[in-house]
N, CA, C and O atoms as a GROMACS GRO file, in nm:
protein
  412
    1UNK      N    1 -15.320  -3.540 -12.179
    1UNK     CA    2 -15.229  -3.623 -12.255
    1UNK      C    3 -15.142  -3.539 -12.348
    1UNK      O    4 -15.034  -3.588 -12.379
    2UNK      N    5 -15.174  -3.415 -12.399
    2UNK     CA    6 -15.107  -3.365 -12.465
    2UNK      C    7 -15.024  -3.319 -12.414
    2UNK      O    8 -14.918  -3.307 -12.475
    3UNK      N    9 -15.038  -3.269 -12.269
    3UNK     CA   10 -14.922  -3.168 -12.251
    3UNK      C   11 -14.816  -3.288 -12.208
    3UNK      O   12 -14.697  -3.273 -12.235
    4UNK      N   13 -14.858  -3.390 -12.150
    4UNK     CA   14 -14.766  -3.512 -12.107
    4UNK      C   15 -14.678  -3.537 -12.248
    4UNK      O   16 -14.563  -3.574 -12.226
    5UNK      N   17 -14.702  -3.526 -12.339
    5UNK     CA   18 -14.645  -3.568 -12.498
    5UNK      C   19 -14.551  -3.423 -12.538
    5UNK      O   20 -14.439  -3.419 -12.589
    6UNK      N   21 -14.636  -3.312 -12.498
    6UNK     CA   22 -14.547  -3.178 -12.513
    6UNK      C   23 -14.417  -3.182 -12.425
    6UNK      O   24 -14.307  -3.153 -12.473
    7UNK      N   25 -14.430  -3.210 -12.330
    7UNK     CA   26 -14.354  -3.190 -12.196
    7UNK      C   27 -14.230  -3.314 -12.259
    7UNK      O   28 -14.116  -3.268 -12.262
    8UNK      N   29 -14.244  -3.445 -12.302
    8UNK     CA   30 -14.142  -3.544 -12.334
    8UNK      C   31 -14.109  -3.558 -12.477
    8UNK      O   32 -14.035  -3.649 -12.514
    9UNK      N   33 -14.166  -3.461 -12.572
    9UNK     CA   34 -14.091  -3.503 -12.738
    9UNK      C   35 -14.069  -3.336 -12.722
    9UNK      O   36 -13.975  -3.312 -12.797
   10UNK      N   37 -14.120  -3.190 -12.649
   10UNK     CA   38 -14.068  -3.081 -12.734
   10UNK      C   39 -13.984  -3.053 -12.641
   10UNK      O   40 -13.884  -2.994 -12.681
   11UNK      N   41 -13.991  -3.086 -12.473
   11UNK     CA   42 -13.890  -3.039 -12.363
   11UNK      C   43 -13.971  -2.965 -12.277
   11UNK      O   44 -13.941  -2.977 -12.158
   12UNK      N   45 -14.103  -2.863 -12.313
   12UNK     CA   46 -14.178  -2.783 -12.260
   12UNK      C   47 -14.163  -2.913 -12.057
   12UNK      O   48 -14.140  -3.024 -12.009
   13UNK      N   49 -14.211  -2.732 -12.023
   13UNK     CA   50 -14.213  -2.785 -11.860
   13UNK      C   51 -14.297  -2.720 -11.789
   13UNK      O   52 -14.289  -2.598 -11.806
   14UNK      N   53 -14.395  -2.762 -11.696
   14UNK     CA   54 -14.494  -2.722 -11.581
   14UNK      C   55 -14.672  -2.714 -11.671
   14UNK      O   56 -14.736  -2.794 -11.740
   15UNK      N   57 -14.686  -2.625 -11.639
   15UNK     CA   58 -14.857  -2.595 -11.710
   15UNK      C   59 -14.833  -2.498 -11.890
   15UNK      O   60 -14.914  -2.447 -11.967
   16UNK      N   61 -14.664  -2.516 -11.893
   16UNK     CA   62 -14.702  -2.476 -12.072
   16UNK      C   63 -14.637  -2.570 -12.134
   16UNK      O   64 -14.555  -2.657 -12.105
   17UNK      N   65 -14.698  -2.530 -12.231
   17UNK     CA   66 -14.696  -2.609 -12.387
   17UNK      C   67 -14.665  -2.516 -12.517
   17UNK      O   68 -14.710  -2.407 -12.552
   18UNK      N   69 -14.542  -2.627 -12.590
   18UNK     CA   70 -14.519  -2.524 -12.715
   18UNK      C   71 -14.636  -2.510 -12.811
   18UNK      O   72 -14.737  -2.572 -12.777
   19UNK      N   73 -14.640  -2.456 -12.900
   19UNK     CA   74 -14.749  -2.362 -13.003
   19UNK      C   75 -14.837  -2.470 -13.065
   19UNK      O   76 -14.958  -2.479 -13.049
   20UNK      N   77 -14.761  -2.548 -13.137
   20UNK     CA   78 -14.812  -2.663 -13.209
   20UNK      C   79 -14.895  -2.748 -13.113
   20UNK      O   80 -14.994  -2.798 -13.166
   21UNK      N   81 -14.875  -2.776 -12.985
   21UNK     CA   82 -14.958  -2.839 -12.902
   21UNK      C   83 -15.078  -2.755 -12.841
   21UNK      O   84 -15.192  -2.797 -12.827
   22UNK      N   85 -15.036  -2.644 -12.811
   22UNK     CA   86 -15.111  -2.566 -12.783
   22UNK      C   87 -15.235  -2.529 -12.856
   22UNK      O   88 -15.348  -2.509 -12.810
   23UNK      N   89 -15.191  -2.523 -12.987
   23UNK     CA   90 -15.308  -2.569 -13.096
   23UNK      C   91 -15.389  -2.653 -13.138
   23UNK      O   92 -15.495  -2.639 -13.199
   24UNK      N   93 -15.328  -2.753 -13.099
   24UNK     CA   94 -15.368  -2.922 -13.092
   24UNK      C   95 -15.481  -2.911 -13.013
   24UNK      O   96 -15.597  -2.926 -13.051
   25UNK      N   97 -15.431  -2.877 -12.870
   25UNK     CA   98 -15.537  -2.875 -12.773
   25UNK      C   99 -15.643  -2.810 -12.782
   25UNK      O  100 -15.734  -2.861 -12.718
   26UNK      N  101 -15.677  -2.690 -12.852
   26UNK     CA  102 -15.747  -2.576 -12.888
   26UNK      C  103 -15.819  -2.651 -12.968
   26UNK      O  104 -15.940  -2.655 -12.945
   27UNK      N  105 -15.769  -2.722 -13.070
   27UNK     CA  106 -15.874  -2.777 -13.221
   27UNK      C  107 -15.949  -2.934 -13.096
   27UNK      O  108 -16.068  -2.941 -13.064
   28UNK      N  109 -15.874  -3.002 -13.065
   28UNK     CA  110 -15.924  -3.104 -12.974
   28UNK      C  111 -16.063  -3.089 -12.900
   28UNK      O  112 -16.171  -3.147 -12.914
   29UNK      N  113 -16.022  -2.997 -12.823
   29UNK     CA  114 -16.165  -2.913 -12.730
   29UNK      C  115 -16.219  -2.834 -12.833
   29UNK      O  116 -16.335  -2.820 -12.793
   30UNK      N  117 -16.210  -2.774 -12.938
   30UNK     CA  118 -16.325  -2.729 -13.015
   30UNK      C  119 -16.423  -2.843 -13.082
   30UNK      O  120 -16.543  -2.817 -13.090
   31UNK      N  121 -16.366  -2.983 -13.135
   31UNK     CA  122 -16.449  -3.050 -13.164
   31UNK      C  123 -16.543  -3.102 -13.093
   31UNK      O  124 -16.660  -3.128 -13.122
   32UNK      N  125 -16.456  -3.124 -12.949
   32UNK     CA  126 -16.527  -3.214 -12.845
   32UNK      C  127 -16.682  -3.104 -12.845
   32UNK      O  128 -16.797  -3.143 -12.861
   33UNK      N  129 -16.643  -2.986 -12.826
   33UNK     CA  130 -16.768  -2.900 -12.787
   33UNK      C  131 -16.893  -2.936 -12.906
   33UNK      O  132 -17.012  -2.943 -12.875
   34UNK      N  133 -16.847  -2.956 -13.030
   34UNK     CA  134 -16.975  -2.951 -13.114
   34UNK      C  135 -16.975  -3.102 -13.112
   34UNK      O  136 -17.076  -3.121 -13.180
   35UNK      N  137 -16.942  -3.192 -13.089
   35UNK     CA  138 -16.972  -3.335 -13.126
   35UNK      C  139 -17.128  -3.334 -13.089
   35UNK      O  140 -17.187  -3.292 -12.989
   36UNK      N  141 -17.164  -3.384 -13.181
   36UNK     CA  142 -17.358  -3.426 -13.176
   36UNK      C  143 -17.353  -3.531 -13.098
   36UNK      O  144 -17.454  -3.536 -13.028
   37UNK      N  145 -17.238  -3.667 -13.070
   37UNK     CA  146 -17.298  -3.811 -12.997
   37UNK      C  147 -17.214  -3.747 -12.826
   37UNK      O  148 -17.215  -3.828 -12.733
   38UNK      N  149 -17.178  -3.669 -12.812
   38UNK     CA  150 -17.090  -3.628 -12.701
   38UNK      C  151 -17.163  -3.659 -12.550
   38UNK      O  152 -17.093  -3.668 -12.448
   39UNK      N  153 -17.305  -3.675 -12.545
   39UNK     CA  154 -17.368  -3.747 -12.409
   39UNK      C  155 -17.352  -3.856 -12.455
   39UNK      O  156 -17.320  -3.918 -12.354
   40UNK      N  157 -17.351  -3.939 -12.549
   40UNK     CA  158 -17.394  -4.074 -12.583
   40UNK      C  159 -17.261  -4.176 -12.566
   40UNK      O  160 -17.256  -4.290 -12.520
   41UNK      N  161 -17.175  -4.105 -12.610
   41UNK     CA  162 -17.010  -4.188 -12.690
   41UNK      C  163 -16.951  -4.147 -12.582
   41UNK      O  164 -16.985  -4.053 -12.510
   42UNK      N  165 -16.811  -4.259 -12.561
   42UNK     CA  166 -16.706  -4.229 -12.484
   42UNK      C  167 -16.583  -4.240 -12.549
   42UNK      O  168 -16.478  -4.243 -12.485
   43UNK      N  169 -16.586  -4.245 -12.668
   43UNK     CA  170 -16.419  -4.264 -12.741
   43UNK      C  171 -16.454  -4.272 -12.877
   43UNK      O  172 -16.517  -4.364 -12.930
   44UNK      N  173 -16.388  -4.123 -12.954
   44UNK     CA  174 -16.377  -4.110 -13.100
   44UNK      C  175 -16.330  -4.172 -13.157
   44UNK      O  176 -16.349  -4.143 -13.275
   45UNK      N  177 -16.252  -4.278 -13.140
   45UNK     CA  178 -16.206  -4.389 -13.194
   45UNK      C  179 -16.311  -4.526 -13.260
   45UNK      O  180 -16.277  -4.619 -13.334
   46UNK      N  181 -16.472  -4.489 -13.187
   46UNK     CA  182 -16.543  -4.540 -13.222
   46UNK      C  183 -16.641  -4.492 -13.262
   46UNK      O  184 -16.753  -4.536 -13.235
   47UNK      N  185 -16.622  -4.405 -13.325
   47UNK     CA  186 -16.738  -4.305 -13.402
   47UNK      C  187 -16.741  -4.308 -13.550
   47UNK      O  188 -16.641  -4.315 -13.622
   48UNK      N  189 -16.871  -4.302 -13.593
   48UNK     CA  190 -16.863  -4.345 -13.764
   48UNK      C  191 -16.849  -4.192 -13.837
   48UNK      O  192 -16.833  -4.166 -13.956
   49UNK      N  193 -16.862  -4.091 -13.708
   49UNK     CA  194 -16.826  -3.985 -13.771
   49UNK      C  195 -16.685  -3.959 -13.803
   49UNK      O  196 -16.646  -4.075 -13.800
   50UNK      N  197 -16.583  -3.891 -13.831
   50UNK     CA  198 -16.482  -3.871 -13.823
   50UNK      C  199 -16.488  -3.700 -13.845
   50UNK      O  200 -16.521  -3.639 -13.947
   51UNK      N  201 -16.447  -3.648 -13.719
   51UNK     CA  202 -16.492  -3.438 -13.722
   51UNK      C  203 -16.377  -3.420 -13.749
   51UNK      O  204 -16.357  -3.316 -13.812
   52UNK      N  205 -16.240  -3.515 -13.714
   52UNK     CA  206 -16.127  -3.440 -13.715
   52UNK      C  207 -16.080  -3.432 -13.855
   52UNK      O  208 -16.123  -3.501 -13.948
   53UNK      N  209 -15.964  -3.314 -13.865
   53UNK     CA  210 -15.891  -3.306 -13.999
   53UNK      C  211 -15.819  -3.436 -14.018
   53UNK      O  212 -15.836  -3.497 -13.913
   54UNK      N  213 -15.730  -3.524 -14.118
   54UNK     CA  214 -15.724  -3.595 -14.156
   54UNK      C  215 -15.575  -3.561 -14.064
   54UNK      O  216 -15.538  -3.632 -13.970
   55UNK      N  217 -15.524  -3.476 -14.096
   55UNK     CA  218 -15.412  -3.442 -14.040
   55UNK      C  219 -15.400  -3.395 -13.875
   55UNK      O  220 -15.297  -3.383 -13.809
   56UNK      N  221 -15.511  -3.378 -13.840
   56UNK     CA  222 -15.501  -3.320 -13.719
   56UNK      C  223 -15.554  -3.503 -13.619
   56UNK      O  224 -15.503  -3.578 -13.535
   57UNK      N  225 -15.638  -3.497 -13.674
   57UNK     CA  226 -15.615  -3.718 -13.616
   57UNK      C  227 -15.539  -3.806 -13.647
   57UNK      O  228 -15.551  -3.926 -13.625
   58UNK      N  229 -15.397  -3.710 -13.741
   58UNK     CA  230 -15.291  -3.833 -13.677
   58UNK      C  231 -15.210  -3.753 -13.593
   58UNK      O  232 -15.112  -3.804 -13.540
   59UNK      N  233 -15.239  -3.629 -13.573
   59UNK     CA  234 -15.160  -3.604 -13.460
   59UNK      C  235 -15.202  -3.622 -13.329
   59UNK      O  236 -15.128  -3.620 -13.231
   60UNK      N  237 -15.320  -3.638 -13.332
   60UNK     CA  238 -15.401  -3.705 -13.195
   60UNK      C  239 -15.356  -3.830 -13.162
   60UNK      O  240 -15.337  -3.862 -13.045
   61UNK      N  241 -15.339  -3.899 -13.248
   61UNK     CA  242 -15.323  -4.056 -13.258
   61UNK      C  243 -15.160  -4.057 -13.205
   61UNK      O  244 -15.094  -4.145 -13.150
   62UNK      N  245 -15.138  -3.968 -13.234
   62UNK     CA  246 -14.944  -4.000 -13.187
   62UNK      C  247 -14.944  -3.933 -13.068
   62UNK      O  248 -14.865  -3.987 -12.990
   63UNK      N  249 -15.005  -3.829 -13.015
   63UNK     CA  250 -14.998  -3.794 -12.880
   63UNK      C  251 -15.061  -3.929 -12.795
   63UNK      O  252 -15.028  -3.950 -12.678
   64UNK      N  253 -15.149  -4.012 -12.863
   64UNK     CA  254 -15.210  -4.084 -12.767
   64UNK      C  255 -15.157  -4.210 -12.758
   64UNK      O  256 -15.174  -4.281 -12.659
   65UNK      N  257 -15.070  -4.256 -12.891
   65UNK     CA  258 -14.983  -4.327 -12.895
   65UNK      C  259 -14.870  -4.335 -12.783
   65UNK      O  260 -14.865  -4.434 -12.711
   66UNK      N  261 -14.799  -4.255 -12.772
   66UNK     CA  262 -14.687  -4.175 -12.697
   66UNK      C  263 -14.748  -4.162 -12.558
   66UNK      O  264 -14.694  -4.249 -12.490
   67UNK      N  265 -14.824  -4.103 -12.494
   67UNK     CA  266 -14.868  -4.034 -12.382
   67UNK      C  267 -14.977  -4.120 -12.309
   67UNK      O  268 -15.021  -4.080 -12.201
   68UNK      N  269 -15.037  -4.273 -12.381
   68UNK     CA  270 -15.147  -4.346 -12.334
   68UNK      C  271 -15.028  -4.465 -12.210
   68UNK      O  272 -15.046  -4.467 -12.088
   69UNK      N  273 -14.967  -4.511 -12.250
   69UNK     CA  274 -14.855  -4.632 -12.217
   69UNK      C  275 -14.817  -4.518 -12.079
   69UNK      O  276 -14.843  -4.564 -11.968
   70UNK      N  277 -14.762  -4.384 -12.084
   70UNK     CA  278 -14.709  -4.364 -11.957
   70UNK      C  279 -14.810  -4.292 -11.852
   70UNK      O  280 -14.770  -4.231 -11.753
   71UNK      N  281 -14.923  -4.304 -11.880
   71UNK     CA  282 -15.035  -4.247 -11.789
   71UNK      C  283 -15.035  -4.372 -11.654
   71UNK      O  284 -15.096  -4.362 -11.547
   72UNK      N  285 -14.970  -4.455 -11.686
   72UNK     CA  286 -15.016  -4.563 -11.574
   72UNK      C  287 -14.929  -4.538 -11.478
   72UNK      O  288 -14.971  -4.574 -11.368
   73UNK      N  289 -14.766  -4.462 -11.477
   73UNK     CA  290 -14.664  -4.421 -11.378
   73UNK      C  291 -14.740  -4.261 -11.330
   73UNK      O  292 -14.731  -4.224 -11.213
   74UNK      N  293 -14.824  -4.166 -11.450
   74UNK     CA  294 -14.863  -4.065 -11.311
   74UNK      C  295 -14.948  -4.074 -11.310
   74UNK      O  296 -14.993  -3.972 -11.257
   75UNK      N  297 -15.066  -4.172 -11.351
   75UNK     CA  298 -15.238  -4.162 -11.326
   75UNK      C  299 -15.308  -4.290 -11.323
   75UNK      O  300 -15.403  -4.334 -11.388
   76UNK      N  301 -15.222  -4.348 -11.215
   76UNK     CA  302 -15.226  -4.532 -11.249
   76UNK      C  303 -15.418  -4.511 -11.267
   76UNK      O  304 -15.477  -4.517 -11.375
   77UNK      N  305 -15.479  -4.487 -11.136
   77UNK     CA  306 -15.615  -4.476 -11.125
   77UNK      C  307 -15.741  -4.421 -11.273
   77UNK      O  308 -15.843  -4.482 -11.305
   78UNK      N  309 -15.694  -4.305 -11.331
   78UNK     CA  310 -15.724  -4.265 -11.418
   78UNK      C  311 -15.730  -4.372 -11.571
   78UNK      O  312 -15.824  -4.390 -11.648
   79UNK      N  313 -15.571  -4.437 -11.572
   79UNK     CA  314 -15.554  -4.496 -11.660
   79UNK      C  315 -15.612  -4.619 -11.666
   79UNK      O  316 -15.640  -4.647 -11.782
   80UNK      N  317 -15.653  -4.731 -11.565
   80UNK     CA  318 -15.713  -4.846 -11.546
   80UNK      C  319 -15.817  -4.801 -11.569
   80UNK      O  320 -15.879  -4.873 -11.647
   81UNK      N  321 -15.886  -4.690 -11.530
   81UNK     CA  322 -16.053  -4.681 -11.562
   81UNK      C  323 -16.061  -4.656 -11.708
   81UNK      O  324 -16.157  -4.713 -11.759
   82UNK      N  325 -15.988  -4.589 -11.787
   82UNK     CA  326 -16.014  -4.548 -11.899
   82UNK      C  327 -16.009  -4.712 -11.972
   82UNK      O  328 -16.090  -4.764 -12.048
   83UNK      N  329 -15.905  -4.757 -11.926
   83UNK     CA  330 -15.885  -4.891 -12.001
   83UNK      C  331 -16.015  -4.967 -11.973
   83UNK      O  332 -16.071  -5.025 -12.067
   84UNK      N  333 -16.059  -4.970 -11.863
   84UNK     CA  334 -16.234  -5.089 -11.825
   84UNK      C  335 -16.303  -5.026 -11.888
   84UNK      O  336 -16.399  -5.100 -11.908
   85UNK      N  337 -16.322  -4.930 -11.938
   85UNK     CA  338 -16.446  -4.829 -11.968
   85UNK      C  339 -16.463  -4.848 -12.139
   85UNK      O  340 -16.562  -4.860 -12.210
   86UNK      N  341 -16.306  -4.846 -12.171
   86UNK     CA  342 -16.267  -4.939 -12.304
   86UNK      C  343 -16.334  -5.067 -12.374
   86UNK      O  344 -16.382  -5.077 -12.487
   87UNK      N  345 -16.326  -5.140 -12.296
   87UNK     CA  346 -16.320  -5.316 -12.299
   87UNK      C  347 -16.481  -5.290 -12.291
   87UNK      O  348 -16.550  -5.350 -12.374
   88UNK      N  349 -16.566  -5.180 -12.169
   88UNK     CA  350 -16.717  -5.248 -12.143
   88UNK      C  351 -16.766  -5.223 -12.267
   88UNK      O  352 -16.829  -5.306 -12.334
   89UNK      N  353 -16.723  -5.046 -12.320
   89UNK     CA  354 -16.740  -5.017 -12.429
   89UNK      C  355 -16.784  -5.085 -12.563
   89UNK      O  356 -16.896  -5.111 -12.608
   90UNK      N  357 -16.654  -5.105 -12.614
   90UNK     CA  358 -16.646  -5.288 -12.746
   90UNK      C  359 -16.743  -5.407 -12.699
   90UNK      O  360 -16.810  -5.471 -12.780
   91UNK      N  361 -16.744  -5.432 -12.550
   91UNK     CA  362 -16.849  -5.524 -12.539
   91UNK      C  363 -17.021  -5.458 -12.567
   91UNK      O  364 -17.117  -5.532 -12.584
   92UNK      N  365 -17.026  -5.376 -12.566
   92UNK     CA  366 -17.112  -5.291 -12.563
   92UNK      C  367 -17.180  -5.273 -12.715
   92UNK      O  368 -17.295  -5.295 -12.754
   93UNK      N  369 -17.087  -5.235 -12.769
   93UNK     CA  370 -17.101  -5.231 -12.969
   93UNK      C  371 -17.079  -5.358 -12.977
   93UNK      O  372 -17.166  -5.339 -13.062
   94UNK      N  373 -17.056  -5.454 -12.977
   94UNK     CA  374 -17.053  -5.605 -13.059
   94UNK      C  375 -17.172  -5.656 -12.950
   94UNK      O  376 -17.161  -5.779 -12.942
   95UNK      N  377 -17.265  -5.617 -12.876
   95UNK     CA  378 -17.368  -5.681 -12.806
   95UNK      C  379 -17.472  -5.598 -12.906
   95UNK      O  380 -17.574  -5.655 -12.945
   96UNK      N  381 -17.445  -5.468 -12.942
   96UNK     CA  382 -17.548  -5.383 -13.043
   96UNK      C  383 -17.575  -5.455 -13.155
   96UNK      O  384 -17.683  -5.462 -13.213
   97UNK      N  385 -17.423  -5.533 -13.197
   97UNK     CA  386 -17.410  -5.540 -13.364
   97UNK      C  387 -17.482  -5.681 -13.386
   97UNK      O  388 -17.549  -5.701 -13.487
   98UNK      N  389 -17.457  -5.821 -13.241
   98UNK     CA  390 -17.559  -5.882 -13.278
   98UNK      C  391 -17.668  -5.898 -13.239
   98UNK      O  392 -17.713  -6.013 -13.233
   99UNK      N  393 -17.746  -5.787 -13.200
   99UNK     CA  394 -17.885  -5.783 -13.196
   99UNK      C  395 -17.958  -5.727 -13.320
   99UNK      O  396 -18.062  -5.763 -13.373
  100UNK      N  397 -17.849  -5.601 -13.356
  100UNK     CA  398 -17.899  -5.632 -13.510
  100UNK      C  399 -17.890  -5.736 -13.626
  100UNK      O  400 -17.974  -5.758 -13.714
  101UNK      N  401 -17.769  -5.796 -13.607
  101UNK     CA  402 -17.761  -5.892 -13.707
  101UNK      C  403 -17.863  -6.012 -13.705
  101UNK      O  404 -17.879  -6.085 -13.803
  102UNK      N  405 -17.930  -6.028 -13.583
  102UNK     CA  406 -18.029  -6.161 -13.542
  102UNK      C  407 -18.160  -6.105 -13.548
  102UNK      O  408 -18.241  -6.187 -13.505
  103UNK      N  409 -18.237  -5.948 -13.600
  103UNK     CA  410 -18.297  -5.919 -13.640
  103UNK      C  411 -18.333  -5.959 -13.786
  103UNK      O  412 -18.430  -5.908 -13.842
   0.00000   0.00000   0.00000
């Protein structure tokens, strides 16, 4: 997704990416590597941790902003699964939240 966001807001073209993304991607995959729930979780968006810099997750958030909407013209397949995997997800945590709450 990043380089899809590099490639349409900096101009970059093929397998590079300008610096700032390039970095992006670097800090991205360094967190992913130490995340402690990383077998467990499928989307940092639902994590009570928050690893990223304050600044570096809104630049995630705007690549994914930007680059989530056009994954469906080159990764229709990719993009529908991520989206079901989404939805089972949330059903998934609000089936957690009231089994605790009815405890």
């Amino acid at each position: 997704m990043i380089k899809k966001y590099c490639h349409g807001k900096h101009g970059t073209k093929g397998e590079e990416v300008c610096e700032e993304c390039g970095a992006l991607t670097e800090y991205a995959l360094f967190r992913l590597e130490k995340c402690p729930f990383k077998v467990n979780k499928k989307f940092c968006s639902f994590c009570k941790i928050h690893c990223y810099k304050p600044d570096m997750r809104e630049r995630i958030k705007d690549v994914m902003k930007w680059a989530g909407p056009r994954m469906i013209f080159t990764h229709p397949v990719f993009a529908f699964k991520h989206v079901f995997q989404m939805i089972s997800y949330k059903r998934k945590l609000r089936k957690e939240a009231k089994a605790k709450a009815n405890v």
